[in-house]
Each structure stands twice: as structure tokens, then as C-alpha cells.
GULUM-353601 format. One record per residue (C-alpha): residue number from 0; residue in three letters; chain; y, x, z. Coordinates in steps of 0.001 Angstrom, whole numbers, plus 524288, in hexadecimal, padded with zeros to 5 digits. Layout:
     i    aa   ch      py      px      pz
   NUM   Ala    A       Y       X       Z
...
END
This chain:
     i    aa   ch      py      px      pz
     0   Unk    A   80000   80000   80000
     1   Unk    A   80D5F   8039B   7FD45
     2   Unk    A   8183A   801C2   80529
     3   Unk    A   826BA   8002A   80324
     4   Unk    A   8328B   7FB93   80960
     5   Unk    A   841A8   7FBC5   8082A
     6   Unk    A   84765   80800   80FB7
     7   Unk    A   85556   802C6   80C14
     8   Unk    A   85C9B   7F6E4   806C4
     9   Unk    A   85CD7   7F72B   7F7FF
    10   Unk    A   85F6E   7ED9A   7EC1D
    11   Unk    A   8549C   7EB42   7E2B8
    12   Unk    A   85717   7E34D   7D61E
    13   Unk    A   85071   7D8E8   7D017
    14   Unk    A   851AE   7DA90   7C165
    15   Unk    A   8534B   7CFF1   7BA73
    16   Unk    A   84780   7CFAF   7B028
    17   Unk    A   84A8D   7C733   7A2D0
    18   Unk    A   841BB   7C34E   79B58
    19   Unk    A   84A9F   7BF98   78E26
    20   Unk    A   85366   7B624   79008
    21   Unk    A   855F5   7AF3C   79B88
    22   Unk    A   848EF   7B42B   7A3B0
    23   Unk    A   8436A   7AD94   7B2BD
    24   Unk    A   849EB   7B8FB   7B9D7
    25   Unk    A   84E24   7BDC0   7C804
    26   Unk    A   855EF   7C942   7C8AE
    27   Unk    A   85F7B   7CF3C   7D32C
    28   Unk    A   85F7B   7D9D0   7DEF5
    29   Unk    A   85869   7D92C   7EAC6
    30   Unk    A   85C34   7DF7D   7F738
    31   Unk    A   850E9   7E7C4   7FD94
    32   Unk    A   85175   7ED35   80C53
    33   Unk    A   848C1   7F12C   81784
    34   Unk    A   846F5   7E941   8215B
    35   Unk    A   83C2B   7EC46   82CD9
    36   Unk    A   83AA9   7DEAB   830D0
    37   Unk    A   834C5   7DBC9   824BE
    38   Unk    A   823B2   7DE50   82391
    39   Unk    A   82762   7DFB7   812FB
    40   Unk    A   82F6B   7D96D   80AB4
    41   Unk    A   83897   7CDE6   80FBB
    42   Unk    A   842A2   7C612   80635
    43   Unk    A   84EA5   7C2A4   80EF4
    44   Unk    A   85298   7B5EC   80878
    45   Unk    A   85FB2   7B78D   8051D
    46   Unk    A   86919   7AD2C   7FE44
    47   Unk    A   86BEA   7B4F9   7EFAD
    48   Unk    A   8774A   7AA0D   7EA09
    49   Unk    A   872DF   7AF69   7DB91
    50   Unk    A   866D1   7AB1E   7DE36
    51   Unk    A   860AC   79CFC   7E1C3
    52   Unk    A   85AE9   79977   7EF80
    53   Unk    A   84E3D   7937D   7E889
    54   Unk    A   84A6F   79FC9   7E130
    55   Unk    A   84B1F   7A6EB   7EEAD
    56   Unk    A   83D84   7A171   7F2E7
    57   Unk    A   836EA   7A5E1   7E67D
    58   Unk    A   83D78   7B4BC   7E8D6
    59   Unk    A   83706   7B4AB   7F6A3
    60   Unk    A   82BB5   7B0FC   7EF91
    61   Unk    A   82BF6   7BC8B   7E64D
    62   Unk    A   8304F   7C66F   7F04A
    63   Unk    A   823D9   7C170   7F8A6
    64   Unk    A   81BED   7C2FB   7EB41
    65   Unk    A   82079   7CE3E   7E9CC
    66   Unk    A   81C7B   7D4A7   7F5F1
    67   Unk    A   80E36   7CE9F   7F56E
    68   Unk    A   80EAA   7D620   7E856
    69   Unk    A   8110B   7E361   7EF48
    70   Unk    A   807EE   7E26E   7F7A6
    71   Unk    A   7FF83   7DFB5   7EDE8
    72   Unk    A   800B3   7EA57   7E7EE
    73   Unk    A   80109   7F2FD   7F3C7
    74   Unk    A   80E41   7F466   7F5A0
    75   Unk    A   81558   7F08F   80133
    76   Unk    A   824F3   7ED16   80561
    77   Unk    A   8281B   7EE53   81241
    78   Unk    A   833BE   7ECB7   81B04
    79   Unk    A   83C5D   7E7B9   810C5
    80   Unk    A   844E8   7DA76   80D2B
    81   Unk    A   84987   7D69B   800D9
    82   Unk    A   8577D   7CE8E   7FFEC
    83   Unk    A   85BDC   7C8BD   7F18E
    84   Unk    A   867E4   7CF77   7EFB2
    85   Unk    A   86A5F   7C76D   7E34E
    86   Unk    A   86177   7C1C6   7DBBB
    87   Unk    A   8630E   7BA33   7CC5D
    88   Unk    A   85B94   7B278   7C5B3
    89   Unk    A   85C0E   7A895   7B94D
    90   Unk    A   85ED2   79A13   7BEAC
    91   Unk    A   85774   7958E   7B316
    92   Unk    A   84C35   79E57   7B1A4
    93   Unk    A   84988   7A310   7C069
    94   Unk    A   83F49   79C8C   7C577
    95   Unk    A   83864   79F7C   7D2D8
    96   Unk    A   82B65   7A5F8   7CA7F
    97   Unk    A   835A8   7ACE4   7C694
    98   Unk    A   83CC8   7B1CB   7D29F
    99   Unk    A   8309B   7B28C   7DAAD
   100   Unk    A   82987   7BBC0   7CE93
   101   Unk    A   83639   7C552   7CD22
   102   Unk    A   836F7   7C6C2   7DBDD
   103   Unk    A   82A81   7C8F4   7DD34
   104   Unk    A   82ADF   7D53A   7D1AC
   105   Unk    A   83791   7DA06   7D7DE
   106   Unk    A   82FFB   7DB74   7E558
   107   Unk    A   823D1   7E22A   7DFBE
   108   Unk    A   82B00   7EB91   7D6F1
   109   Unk    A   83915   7EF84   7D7FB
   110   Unk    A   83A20   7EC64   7E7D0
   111   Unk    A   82F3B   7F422   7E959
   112   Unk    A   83456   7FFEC   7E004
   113   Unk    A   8400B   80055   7E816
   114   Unk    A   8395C   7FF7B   7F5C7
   115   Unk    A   836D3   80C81   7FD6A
   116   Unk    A   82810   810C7   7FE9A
   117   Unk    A   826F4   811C8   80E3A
   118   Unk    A   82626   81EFE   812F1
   119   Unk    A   81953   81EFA   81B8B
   120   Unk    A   814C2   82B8A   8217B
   121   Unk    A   8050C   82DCB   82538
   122   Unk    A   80AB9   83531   82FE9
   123   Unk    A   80E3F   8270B   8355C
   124   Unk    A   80159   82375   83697
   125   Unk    A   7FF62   82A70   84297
   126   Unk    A   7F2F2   82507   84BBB
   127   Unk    A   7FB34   81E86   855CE
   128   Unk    A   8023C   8178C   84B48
   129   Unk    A   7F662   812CD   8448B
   130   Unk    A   7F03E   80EF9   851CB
   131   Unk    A   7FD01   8063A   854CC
   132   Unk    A   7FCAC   80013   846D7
   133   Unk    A   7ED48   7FDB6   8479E
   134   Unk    A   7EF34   7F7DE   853B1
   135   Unk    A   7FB3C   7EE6D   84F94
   136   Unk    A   7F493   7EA94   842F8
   137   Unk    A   7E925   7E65C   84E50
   138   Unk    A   7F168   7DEDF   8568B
   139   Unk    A   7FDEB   7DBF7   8503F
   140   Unk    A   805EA   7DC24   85BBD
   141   Unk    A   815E7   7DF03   8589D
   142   Unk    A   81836   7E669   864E5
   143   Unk    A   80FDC   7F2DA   85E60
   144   Unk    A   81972   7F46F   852D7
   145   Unk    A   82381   7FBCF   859AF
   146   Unk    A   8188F   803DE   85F19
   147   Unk    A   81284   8074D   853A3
   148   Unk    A   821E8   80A5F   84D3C
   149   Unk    A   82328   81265   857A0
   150   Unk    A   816D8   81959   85504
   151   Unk    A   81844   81BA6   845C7
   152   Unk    A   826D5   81FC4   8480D
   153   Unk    A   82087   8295A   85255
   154   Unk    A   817D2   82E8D   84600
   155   Unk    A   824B0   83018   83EEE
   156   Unk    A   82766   823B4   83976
   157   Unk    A   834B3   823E1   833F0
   158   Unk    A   836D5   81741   82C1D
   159   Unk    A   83FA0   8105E   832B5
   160   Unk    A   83C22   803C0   82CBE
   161   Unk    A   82DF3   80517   82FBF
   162   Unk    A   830AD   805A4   83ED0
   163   Unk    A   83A75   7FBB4   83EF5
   164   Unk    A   8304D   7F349   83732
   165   Unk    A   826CA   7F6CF   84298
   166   Unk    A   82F0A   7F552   84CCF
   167   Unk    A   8359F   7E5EB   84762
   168   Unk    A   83074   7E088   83CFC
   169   Unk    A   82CE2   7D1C1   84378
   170   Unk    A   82058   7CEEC   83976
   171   Unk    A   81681   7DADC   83788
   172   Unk    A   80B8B   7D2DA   832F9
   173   Unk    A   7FC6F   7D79E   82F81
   174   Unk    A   8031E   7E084   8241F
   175   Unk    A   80D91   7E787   829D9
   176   Unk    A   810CD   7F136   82052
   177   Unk    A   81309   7FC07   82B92
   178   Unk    A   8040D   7F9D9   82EE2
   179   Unk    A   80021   7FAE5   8209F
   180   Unk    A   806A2   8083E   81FF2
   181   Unk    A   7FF25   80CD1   82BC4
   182   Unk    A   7F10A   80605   82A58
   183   Unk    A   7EF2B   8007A   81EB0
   184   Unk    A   7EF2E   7F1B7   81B5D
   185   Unk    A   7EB10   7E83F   8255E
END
């Protein structure tokens, strides 16, 4: 598996594909950031007036899709959101297929071209921190994630967004990405 994130805010454009003519089409800029609190990759709904509140559903849709299709093909986002900077589209010829296929192409190829491979160190894999991650992927319980951020930053852990996943991110789940790095899938 291959992992990625955003280490800093950036813009990533849509293009707007044409097909001759007046083509189905969704085009635009997308804003792209870190954020810890996030297990992947979040949308943050966010009112674009160039673009119409009903064709927002069917872009959550693709951005969803286009995750699924990562991880698919072993390839992972982690600890980022995604904010429609400004999106355009065709009133005529946009349909939600439409929106929902685009988005989903712009997730699995040029978001994930201009996220950052994650920098993970063997060295971090030190026995104590594979015996703390072992034992939370056993038990689940919150209360060991500090613990074990503690541990790997002890190893010489410096990604800062890493720990602070560790350390707040509310929803860790079976597939924590941070667990995946260390052990393997679940």
C-alpha cells in the first residue's frame, strides 16, 4: 500500500475536459490541506455561488468514489480535506453522472499526483512501538494513542501530522492508516 497525504495547503485544478462542442463537464480548483482530524480524505462542504447546491451531493459522491478507487488500487490518502475553491460546470449539459465521474478521476489522478508520499522510517518500527500498536489494534481503546505517539516519536518520529493524528483524531476505526504503516492491514 501506498500512502500519501497533504504536508501543506495547495490548489489543485479541475480541467475542464470538452468533448467538441458544448461537452457534460466540471471543471475548477480545489483547495487541498492537512488536517489530522481527518482518518483520509474528508470534503468540507462548502457553499461555491458558481456552482449549484444540487450538484454538491453528486461531488461528495465522486470524491467518496474516488477514494474507494485508491484504495483499490493500493494507494492510500490520509490526513487530508478537500474544499471547492471554485468549481464550473455547463447548466445544460452537467449532470450528476457527470459531476460524480469527473470528481471521482480528479481524486484518483491529479489529487493524488500532487499529494506528498509519507515519509515512514523502519527505524519507527521499534518493538515497543509495535507491541503498543498490536495491542491497540486488540483492544481498541483511545486512551493508548497518545501512548503509542509518544512511543514512535521516542523512535524518532518526526511528522508532525502523524502524532497529532495519534494524539486527536476522534474516529480511528479498524483501518487506521497509522496502524497500516506499522503492521500491515487489519
Amino acid at each position: 500500500m501506498e500512502f500519501r497525504t497533504i504536508l501543506a495547503p495547495i490548489e489543485v485544478r479541475l480541467p475542464i475536459v470538452s468533448h467538441g462542442g458544448r461537452a457534460r463537464y466540471l471543471g475548477g480548483a480545489f483547495r487541498a490541506a492537512p488536517d489530522p482530524l481527518v482518518e483520509g480524505l474528508a470534503l468540507i462542504q462548502k457553499r461555491c455561488p458558481s456552482f449549484p447546491l444540487e450538484l454538491q451531493p453528486a461531488v461528495a459522491a465522486g470524491v467518496a468514489e474516488g477514494f474507494a478507487e485508491t484504495l483499490t488500487n493500493g494507494r492510500r490518502f490520509c490526513c487530508a480535506r478537500l474544499e471547492p475553491d471554485l468549481l464550473k460546470y455547463h447548466d445544460v449539459d452537467t449532470t450528476d453522472e457527470a459531476c460524480r465521474t469527473r470528481t471521482r478521476s480528479f481524486i484518483s489522478s491529479c489529487l493524488w499526483h500532487a499529494a506528498d508520499p509519507i515519509p515512514f522510517a523502519e527505524a519507527w518500527k521499534a518493538a515497543g512501538v509495535l507491541g503498543l500498536a498490536q495491542a491497540y489494534r486488540s483492544t481498541a481503546e483511545a486512551d493508548a494513542l497518545p501512548v503509542l505517539a509518544d512511543a514512535l516519536e521516542e523512535a524518532g518520529c518526526d511528522l508532525p501530522f502523524l502524532l497529532k493524528h495519534l494524539r486527536t483524531c476522534p474516529d480511528h476505526g479498524e483501518s487506521c492508516w497509522v496502524f497500516e504503516l506499522l503492521l500491515g492491514p487489519a
